[in-house]
C-alpha positions in Angstrom: 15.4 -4.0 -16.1 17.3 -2.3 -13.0 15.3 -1.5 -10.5 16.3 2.3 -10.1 13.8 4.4 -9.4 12.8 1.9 -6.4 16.0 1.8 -4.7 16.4 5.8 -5.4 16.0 7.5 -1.7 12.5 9.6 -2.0 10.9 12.5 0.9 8.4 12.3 2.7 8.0 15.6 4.0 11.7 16.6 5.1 12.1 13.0 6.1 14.6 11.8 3.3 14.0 7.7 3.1 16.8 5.5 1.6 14.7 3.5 -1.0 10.8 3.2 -1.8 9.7 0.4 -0.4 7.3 0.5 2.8 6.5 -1.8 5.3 2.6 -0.8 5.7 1.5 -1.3 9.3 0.9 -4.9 10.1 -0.8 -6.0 13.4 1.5 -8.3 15.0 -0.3 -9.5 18.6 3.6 -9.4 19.8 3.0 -6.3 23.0 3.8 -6.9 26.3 0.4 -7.5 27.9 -1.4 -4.0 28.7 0.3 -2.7 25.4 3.7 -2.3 26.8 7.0 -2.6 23.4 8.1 -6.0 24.4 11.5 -8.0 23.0 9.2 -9.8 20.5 8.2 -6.6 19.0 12.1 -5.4 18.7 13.3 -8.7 17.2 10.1 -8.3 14.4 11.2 -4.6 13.3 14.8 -5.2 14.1 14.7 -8.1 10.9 12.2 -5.9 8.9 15.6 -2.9 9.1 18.2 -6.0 8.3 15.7 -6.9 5.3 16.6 -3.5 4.0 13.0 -1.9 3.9 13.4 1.9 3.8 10.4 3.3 6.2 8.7 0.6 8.2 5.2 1.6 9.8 4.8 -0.3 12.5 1.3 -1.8 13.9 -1.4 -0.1 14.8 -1.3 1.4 18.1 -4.0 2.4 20.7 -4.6 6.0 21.8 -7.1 4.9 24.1 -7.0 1.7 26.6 -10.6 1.3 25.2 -9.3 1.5 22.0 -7.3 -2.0 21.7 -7.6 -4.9 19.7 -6.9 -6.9 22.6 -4.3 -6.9 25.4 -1.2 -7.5 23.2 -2.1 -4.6 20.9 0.9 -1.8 21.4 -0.2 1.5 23.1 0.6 4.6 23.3 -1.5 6.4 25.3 0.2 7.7 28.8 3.8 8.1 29.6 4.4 5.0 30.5 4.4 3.5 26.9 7.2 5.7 25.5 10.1 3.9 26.8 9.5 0.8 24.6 8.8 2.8 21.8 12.2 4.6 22.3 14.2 1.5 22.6 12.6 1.1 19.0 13.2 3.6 17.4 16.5 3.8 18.3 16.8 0.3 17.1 15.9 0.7 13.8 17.8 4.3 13.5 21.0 2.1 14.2 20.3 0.0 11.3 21.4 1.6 8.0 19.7 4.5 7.9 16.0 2.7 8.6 13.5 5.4 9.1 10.0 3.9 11.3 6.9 6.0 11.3 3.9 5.0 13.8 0.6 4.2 13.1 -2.0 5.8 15.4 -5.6 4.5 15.9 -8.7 3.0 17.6 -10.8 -0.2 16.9 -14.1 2.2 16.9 -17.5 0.6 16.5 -15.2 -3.4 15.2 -13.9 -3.1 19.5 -15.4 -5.4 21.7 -13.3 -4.4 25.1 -14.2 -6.5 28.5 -14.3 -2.9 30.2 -15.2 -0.5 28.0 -17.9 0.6 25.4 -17.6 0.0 21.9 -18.0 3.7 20.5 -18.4 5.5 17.0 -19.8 8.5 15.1 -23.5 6.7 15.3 -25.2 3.9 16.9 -24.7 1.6 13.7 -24.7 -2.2 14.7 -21.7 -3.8 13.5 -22.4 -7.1 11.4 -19.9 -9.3 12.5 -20.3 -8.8 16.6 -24.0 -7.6 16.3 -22.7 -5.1 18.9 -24.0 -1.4 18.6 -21.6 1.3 18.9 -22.3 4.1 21.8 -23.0 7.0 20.2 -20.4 9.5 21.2 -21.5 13.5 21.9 -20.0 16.1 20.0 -17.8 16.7 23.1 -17.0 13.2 23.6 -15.4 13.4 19.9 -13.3 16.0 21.2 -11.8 14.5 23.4 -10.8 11.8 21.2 -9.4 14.6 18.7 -7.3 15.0 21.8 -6.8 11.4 22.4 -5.2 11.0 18.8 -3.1 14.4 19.0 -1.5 13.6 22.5 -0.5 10.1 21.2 0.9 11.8 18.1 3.1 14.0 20.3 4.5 11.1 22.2 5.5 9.6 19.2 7.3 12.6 18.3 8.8 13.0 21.5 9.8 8.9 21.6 12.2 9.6 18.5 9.5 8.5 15.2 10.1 10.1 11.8 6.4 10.4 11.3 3.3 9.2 12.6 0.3 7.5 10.5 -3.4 8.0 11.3 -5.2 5.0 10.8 -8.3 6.1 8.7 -9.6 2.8 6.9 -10.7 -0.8 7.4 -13.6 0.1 9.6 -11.8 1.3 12.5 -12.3 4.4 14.3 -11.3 7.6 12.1 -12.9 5.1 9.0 -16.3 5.1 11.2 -16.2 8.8 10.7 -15.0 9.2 7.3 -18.1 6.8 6.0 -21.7 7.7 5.6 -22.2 3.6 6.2 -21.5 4.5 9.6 -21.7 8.4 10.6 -25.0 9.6 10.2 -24.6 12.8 12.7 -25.9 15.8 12.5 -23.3 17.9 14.0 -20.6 19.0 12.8 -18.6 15.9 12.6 -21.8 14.3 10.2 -23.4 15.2 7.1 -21.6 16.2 3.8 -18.4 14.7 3.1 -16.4 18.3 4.3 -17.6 17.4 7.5 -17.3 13.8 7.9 -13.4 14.6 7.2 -13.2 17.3 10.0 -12.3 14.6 12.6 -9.0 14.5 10.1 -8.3 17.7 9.8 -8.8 18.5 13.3 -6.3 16.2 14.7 -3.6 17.1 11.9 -4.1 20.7 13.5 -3.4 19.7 16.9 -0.7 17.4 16.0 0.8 20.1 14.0 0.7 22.6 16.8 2.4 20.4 18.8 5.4 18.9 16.6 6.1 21.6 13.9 6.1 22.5 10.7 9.0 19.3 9.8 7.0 16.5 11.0 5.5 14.7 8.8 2.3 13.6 9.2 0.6 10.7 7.2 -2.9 9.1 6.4 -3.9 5.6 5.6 -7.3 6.6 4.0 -10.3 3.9 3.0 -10.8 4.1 -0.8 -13.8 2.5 -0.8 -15.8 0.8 1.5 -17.9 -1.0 -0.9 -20.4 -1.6 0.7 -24.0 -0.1 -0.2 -24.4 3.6 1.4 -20.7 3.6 2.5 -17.7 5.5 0.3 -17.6 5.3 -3.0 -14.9 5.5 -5.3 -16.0 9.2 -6.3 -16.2 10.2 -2.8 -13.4 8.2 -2.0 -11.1 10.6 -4.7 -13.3 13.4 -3.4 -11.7 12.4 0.2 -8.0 11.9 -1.2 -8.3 15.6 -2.8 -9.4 16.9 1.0 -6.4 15.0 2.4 -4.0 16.4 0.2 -5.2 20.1 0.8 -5.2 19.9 4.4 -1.4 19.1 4.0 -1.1 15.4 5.4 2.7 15.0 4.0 1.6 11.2 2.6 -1.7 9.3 1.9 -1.9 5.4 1.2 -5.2 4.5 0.0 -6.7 1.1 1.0 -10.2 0.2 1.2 -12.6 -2.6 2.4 -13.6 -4.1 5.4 -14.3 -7.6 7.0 -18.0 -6.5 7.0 -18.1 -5.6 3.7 -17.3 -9.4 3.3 -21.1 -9.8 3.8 -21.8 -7.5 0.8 -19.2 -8.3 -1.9 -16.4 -11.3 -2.0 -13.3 -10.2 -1.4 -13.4 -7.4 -0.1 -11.1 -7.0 2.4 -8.4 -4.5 2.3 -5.9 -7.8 2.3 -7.0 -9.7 -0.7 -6.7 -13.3 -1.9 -4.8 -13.4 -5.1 -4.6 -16.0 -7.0 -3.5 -14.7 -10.7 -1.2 -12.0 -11.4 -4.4 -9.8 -13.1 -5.0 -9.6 -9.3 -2.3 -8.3 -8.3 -1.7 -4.2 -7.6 -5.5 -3.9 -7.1 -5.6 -0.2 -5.8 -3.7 1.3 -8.5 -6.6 2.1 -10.7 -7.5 4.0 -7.6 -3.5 5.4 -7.1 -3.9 6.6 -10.8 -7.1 8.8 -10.4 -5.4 10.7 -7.5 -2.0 10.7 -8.2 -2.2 14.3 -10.2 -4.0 16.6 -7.7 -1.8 15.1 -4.7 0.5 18.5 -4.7 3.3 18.0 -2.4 1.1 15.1 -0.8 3.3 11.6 -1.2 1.3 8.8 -2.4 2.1 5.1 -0.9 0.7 2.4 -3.4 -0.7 -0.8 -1.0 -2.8 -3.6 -2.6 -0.9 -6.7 -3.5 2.3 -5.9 -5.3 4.6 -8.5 -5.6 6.6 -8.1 -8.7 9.4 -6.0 -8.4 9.2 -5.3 -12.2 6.0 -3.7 -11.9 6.3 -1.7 -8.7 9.3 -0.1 -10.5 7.3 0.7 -13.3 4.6 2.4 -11.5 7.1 4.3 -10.1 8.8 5.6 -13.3 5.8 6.2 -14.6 4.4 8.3 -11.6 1.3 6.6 -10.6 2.9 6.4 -6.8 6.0 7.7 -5.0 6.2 4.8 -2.7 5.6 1.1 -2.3 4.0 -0.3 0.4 4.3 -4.0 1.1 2.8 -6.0 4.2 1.6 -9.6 3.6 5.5 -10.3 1.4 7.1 -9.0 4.7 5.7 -11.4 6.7 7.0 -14.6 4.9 10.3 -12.3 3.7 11.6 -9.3 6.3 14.6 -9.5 3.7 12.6 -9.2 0.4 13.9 -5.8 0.1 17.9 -6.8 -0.2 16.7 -10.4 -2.1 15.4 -7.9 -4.6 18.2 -5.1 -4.7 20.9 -8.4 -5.0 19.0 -8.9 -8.4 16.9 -11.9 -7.7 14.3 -10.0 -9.1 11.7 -13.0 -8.6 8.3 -12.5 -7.3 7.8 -12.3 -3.6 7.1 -15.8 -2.2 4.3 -14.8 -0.4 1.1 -16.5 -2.4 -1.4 -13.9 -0.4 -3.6 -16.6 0.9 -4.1 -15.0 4.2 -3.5 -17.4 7.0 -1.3 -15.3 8.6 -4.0 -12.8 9.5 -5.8 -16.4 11.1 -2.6 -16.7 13.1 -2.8 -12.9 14.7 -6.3 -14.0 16.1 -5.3 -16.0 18.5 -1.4 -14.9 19.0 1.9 -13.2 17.4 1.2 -13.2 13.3 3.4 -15.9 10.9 3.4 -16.9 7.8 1.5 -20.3 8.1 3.1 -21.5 4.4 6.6 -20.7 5.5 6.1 -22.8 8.6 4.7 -25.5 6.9 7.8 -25.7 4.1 10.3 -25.8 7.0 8.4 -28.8 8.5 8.3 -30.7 5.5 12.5 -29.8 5.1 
């Protein structure tokens, strides 16, 4: 079976991307400390181009100093920031036609920053810290409309092809999203129309600010599952909102590591460990996929067979692949696959390399270990 339809270019908006394979954003603790683009960070996506991946999104990236994972998480949130960002961008424009989007977002009621207050939609204690979030006033959640609009225009400005809001895994934008965790009464709280405002109102100010051409793109949470959080039937109900405010391209992902103390695994990276494992948001992807408009879907979730990712492509349950653990142990999977070596990726999805970004720059653990046994 030739792989045609994944190595067929595809749009994202008017951004015309060479193949469908996407490298979903991936946290990679490689920033210059205070969040600065650092040589570590260009030698990572500078491989990822070489590997032949057609639209890397690149790691989550702070529109807020309070808003950081830690002090190696890249930033974007004053001037400052945009001159490593356009050393990248023009690094991976220089590399056969590699188009880069950037992922926008804040840690929300999972940050735990030395100097300042771990914030969300409602004063919900987070399981995992036992912290409790400072409630933010309607104002406040203005503000950070603004926060996420202004970081979107940089990235515009510093040469991206898109940018991602960063709507899942119990970050931020998810805290809002989720009646888990929002259980306002203002505008931004209640129904699900209004726990998606926060959304909508930053893809209006972004798209004030960059244009009609822009694309702008959602990684949306699924499902929370956990009890009171989204459902799958809200979560569809969610996609169907995304798609008519006009975000260009939604990839649906789900879970959290609190929902770890409701339900085994549940993460949004899961362990696999047969192939009936494998692909485990498309039954998701395939409830969507027909009221999505002009809205491109990007399929995440453990995909590792290049067999099956072009069959869900001919057959139209996604427009896009998104890959993110494979990456880490392959930044060439893409050309290993178009070469025809159309073996599995060698990634086995056991998740050390997210144990690895803890405590510095993310690896593949297995990788290293086979080249010290060599």
């Amino acid at each position: 079976m030739e792989l045609s339809k994944l190595f067929s270019s595809g749009k994202i908006g008017s951004v015309q991307i060479k193949n469908r394979i996407v490298r979903s954003a991936t946290f990679s603790h490689m920033a210059e400390k205070y969040g600065y683009i650092g040589d570590r960070n260009l030698k990572l996506y500078e491989e990822l181009a070489q590997g032949g991946t057609g639209l890397i999104i690149t790691e989550a990236t702070a529109v807020d100093p309070g808003g950081a994972g830690g002090p190696y998480q890249v930033c974007l949130y004053e001037d400052s920031h945009m001159l490593g960002h356009k050393k990248l961008t023009n690094l991976i424009h220089n590399i056969d036609d590699t188009k880069v989007a950037i992922q926008i977002q804040h840690t929300g009621r999972l940050g735990s920053h030395p100097k300042y207050p771990t914030i969300g939609p409602s004063p919900i204690p987070y399981k995992e810290t036992g912290i409790t979030p400072q409630e933010l006033t309607t104002e406040e959640v203005k503000q950070y409309i603004d926060k996420f609009a202004s970081a979107g225009l940089r990235a515009y400005e510093c040469g991206y092809d898109m940018v991602q809001l960063h709507g899942a895994h119990g970050y931020f934008l998810n805290n809002f999203i989720s009646p888990y965790t929002n259980i306002r009464t203002d505008e931004f709280g209640g129904n699900t129309h209004n726990r998606v405002k926060i959304l909508k109102d930053i893809y209006d100010k972004i798209r004030d600010g960059v244009g009609k051409t822009f694309p702008i793109t959602i990684k949306f949470q699924s499902q929370d599952f956990i009890p009171d959080g989204i459902s799958e039937g809200e979560g569809i109900k969610i996609a169907k909102f995304l798609s008519d405010i006009g975000f260009d391209a939604i990839e649906p992902s789900g879970g959290t590591r609190e929902a770890l103390y409701f339900t085994k695994n549940s993460t949004p990276s899961k362990l696999i460990k047969k192939v009936e494992d494998e692909n485990y948001f498309l039954p998701f992807a395939k409830k969507i996929k027909a009221f999505m408009k002009d809205t491109a879907l990007m399929l995440v979730g453990g995909i590792r067979n290049p067999l099956v990712a072009e069959k869900i492509l001919q057959e139209g349950e996604a427009d896009f692949i998104s890959l993110c653990r494979p990456l880490i142990y392959e930044p060439d999977l893409p050309n290993r696959w178009k070469s025809g070596d159309l073996t599995p990726a060698k990634c086995i999805s056991c998740n050390s390399c997210f144990v690895t970004m803890e405590k510095g720059p993310i690896y593949c653990v297995t990788k290293q270990n086979i080249k010290k046994k060599e």
